[in-house]
N, C-alpha and C positions, 0 to 999 in steps of 0.2 A: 504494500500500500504506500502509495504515494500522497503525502499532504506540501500544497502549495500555495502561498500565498500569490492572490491574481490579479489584478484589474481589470476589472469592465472595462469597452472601448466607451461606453457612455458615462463613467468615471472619466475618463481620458477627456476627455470631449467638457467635462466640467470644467476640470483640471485648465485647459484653455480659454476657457467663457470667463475666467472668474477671476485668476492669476498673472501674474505676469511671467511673461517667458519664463526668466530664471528659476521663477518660485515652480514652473511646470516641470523643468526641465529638471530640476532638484527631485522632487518626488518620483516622476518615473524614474532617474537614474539610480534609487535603492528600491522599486518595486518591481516587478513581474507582470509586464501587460499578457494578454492571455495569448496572443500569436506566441509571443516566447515561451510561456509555461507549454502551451501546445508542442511545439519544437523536443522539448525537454522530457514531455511524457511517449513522445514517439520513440524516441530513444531509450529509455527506460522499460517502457510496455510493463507500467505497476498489475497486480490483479486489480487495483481500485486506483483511480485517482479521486482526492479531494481537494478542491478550490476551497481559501478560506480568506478571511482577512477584507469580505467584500461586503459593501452596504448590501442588504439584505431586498431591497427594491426590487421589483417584477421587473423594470428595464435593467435597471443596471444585471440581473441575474441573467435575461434573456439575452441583450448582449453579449455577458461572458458567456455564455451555453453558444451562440452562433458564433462566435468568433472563434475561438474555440476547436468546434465542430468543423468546422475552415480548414483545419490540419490535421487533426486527432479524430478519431472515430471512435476510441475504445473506453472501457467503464469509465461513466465521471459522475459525481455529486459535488454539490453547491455545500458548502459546511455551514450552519443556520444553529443558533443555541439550543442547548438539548437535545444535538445529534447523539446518539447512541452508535458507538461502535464494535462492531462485536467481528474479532478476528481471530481465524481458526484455520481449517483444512479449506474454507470458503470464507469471504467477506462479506459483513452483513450490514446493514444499518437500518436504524429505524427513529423515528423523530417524537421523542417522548412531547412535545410542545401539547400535543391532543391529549395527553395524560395527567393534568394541572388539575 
């Protein structure tokens, strides 16, 4: 299993709206936009990958999922509070959030 911290292209896309150059260019250059984390799990081929460290937003997630999905094809989850992970001879997970 692989855990990666990612950026949304629509983080990125903030990141520009709102900053100035330097202050963008500072953040993406210690983050992980998701073409590169994709890059990285081709390489890798985890049983699981998990994206984490991302606003938790239907765009921002559905971006990172299509951008993503751009290069990489294989298992991947969004990391969201109260993921449960459960790792064995198979990788599981399940989102206790419906169990409160």
């Amino acid at each position: 299993m692989l855990i990666c911290e990612s950026m949304s292209p629509v983080f990125v896309d903030c990141l520009k709206s709102n900053y100035s150059a330097w202050q963008e260019r500072d953040v993406i250059d210690y983050h992980t936009t998701a073409s590169q984390a994709a890059k990285i799990f081709n390489e890798i081929q985890p049983k699981l990958t998990l994206c984490n460290h991302t606003l938790n937003d239907a765009s921002f997630v559905s971006s990172l999922i299509d951008e993503t999905r751009t290069i990489y094809d294989g298992p991947l989850k969004i990391g969201e509070d109260l993921l449960q992970i459960s790792i064995g001879d198979d990788i599981t997970t399940r989102s206790l959030m419906s169990h409160r």
